[in-house]
C-alpha positions as CSV (number, residue, x, y, z in Angstrom):
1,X,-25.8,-9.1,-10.1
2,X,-26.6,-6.8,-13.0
3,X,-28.8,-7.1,-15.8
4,X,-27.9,-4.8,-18.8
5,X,-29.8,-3.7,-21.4
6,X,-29.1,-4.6,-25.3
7,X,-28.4,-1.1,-25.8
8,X,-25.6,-0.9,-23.1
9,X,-23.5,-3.9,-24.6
10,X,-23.5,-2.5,-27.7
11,X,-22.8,0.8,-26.7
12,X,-19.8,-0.1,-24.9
13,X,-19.3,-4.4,-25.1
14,X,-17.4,-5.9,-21.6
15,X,-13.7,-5.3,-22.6
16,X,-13.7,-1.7,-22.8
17,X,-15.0,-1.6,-19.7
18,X,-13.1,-3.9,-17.9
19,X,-10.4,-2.7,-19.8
20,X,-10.5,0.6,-17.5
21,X,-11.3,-1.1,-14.1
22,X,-8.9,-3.3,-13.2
23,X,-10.2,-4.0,-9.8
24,X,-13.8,-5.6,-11.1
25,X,-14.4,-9.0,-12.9
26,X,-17.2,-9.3,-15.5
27,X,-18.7,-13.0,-15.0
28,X,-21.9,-13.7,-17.1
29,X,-24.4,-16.1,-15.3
30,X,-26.0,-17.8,-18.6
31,X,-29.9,-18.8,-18.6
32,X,-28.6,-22.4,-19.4
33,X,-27.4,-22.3,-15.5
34,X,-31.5,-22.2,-14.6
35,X,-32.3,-21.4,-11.1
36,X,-30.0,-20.4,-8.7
37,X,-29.5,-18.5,-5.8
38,X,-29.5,-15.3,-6.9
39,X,-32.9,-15.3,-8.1
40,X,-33.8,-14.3,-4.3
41,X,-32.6,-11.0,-5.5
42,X,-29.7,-8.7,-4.8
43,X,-27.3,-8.8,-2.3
44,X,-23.6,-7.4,-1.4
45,X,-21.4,-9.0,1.1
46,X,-19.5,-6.3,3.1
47,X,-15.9,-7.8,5.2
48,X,-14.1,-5.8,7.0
49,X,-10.2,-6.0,7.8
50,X,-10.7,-5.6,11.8
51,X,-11.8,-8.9,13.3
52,X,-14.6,-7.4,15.7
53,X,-16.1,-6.0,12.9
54,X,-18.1,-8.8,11.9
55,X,-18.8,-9.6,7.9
56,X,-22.2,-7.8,7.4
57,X,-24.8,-9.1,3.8
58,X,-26.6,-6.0,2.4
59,X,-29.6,-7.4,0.5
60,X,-31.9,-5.2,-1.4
61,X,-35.8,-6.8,-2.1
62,X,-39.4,-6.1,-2.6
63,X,-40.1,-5.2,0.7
64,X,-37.0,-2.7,1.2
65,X,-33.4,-3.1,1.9
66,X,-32.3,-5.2,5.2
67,X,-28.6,-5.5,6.9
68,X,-27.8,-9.0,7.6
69,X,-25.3,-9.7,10.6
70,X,-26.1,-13.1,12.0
71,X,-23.4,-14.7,11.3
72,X,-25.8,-17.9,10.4
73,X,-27.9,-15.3,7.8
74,X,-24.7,-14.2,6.3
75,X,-22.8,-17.4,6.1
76,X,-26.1,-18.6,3.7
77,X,-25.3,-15.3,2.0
78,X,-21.4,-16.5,1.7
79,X,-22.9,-20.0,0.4
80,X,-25.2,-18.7,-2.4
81,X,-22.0,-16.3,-3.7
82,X,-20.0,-19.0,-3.7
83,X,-22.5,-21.3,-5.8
84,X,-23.3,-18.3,-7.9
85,X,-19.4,-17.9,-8.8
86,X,-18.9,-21.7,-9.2
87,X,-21.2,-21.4,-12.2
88,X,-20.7,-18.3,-13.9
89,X,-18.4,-18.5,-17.1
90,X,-15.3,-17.8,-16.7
91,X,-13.9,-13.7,-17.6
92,X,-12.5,-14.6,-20.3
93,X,-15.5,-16.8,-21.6
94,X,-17.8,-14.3,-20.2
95,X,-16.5,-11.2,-22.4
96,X,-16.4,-13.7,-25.3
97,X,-20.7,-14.3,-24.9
98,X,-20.5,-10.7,-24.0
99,X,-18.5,-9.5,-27.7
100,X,-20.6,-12.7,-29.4
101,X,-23.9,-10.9,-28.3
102,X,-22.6,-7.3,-29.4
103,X,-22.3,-8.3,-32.9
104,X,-25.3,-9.9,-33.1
105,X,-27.4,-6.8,-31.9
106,X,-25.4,-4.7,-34.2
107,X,-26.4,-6.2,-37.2
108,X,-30.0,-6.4,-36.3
């Protein structure tokens, strides 16, 4: 999850930038959305290709940064990504807010 400053979307907006990655997905969770799992704070999940290398969640807080590998610990890690994708907008919807929000700074 990232939270961008006003200054970085209208600097560069969401299309230009996902214009030149095409391997990432911008998806914007709105306030409307209220709590949710990411509020916990940050977290990646890492999978691997080999099956004995077991999915690992890397999750960054507070108190320092932890390694997760019980696979209990980092299924509620898959769980909370999966609510947290089920209700961001959509790309498409998310650049619009994204492009919306640009010109409104802009004139400001």
């Amino acid at each position: 999850m990232v939270v961008a400053e006003p200054s970085s979307i209208t600097s560069t907006g969401a299309r230009p930038f996902a214009a030149r990655r095409s391997n990432v997905t911008i998806r914007v969770l709105p306030y409307s959305v209220g709590a949710h799992a990411g509020l916990e704070g940050a977290f990646i999940l890492l999978s691997f290709p080999e099956e004995a290398d077991p999915d690992v969640a890397y999750v960054q807080g507070a108190a320092g940064d932890i390694y997760v590998e019980s696979s209990d610990q980092v299924d509620r890690y898959t769980l909370a990504y999966a609510h947290i994708w089920d209700v961001a907008l959509a790309p498409e919807d998310s650049t619009g807010l994204i492009t919306k929000a640009r010109e409104r700074l802009s004139h400001d």
